[in-house]
C-alpha positions as CSV (number, residue, x, y, z in Angstrom):
1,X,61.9,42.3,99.3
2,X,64.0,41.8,96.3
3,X,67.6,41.7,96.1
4,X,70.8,41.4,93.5
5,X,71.7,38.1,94.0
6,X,75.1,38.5,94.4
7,X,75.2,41.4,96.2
8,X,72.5,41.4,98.9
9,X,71.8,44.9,98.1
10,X,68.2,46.0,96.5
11,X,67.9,46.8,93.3
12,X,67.6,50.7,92.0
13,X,65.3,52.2,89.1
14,X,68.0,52.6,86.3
15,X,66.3,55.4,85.0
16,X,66.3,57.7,88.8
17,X,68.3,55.6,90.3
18,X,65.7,55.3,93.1
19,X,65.7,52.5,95.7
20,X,62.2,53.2,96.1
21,X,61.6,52.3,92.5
22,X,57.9,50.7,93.3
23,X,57.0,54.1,93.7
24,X,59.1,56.3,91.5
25,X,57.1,56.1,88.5
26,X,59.2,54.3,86.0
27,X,58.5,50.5,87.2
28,X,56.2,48.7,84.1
29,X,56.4,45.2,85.9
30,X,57.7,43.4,89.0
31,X,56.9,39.7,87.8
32,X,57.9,36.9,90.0
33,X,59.0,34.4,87.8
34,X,59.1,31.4,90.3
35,X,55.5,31.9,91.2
36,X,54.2,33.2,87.8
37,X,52.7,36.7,90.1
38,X,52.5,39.9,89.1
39,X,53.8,42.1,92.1
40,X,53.1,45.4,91.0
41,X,54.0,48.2,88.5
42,X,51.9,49.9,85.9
43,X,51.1,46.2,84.6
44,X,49.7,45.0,87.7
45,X,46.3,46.4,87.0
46,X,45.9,45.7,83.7
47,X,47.7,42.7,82.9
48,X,44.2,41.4,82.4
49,X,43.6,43.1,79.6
50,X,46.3,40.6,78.0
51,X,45.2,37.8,78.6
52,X,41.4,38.9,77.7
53,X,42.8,39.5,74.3
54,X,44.8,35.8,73.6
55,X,41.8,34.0,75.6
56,X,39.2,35.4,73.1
57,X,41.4,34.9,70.1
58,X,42.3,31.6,70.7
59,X,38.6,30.6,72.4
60,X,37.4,32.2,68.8
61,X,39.8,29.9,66.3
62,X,39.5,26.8,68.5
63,X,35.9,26.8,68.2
64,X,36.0,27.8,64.6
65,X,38.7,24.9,64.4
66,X,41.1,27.1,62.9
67,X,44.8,27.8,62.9
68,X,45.9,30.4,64.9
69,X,49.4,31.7,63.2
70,X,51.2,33.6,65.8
71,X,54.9,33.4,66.3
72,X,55.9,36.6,68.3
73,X,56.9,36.6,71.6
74,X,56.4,33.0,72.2
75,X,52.6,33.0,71.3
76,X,52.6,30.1,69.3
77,X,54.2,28.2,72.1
78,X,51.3,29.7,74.0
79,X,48.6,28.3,71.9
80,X,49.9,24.7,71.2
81,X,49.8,24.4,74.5
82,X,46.2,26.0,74.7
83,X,45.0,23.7,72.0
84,X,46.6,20.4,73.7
85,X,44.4,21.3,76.9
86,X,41.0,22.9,75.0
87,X,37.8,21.3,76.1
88,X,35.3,21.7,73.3
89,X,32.4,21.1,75.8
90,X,33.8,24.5,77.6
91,X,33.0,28.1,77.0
92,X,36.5,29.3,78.5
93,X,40.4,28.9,77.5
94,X,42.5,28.5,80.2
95,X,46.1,29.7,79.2
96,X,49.1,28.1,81.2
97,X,50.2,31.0,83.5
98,X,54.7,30.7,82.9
99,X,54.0,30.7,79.2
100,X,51.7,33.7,79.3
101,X,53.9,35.7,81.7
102,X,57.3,35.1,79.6
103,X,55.1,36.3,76.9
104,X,54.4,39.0,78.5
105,X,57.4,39.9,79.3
106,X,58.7,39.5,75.9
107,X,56.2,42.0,74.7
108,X,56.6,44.6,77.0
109,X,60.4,44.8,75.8
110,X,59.8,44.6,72.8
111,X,57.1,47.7,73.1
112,X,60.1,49.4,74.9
113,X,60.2,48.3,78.5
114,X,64.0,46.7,79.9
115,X,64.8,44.7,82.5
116,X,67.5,44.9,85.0
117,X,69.8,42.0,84.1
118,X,71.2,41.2,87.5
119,X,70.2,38.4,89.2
120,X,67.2,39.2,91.4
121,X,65.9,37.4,93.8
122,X,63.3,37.2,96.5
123,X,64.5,35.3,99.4
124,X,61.3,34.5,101.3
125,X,62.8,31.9,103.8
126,X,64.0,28.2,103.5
127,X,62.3,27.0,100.4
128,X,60.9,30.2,99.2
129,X,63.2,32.2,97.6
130,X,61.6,33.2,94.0
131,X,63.3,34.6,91.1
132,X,62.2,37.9,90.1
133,X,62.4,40.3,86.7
134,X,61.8,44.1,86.9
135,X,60.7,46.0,84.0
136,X,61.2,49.7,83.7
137,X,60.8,52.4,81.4
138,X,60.4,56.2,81.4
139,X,56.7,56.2,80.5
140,X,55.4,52.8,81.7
141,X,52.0,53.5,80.5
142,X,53.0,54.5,76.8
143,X,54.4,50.3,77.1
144,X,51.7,48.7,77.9
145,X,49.4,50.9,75.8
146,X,52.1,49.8,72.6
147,X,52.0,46.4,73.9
148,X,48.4,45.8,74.3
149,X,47.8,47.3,70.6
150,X,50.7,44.7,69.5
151,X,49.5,42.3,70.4
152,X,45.7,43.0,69.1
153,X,47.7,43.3,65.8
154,X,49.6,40.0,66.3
155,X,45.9,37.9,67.1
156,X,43.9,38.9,64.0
């Protein structure tokens, strides 16, 4: 269960103002950033499609042994890391899960989602408590379609 930090309270969809907002309609992402999970939202389904896209890309230019010139979102952080681990005797990229979800994130504002800026948290017991960002927007589907075609822009 999330709550505002400082309040105790849950959080409300800014665009309704629902406390239900898992199920109002507006919810794009409820990422928990401690864990690097995907909780739910219009994302939770297809946040494979994402990383399908920068695994192939980045499997295709490390065995071509070529440069791979991305620089939004944090991409290029992304693949130096993915080209510090690559195992040329593998057939598969594994990309490092905080890196790919903060990239994430950054792309799904930037293709129109926002995030509630107080401080959420999920306080799961002694040791567990996780921080957590919620995305929202009015259409959360029209997001992830923009940001999925982004970022098939940004990889060729």
């Amino acid at each position: 269960m999330t709550i505002i930090e400082n309040t105790g309270r849950g959080p409300a969809c800014p665009i309704c103002n629902s406390t239900e907002y898992g199920s109002c309609g507006h919810l794009v992402a409820d990422f928990d950033r401690t864990y690097g999970e995907c909780l739910g939202g219009e994302i939770y389904d297809r946040q494979a499609e994402f990383s399908d896209l920068a695994e192939r890309a980045f499997l295709l230019n490390l065995n071509q042994k070529t440069v791979l010139s991305v620089k939004k979102w944090g991409l290029d952080e992304l693949w130096e890391i993915t080209l510090g681990k690559f195992d040329p005797d593998e057939e598969y990229v594994e990309l490092d899960g905080d890196i790919f979800q903060r990239v994430l994130i950054a792309l799904l504002k930037d293709s129109g989602a926002f995030d509630v800026r107080e401080g959420l948290i999920d306080p799961g017991g002694p040791s567990m408590t996780s921080w957590v960002s919620l995305l929202f927007a009015d259409d959360p589907s029209k997001v992830i379609d923009m940001a999925i075609n982004k970022l098939k822009i940004e990889l060729h």
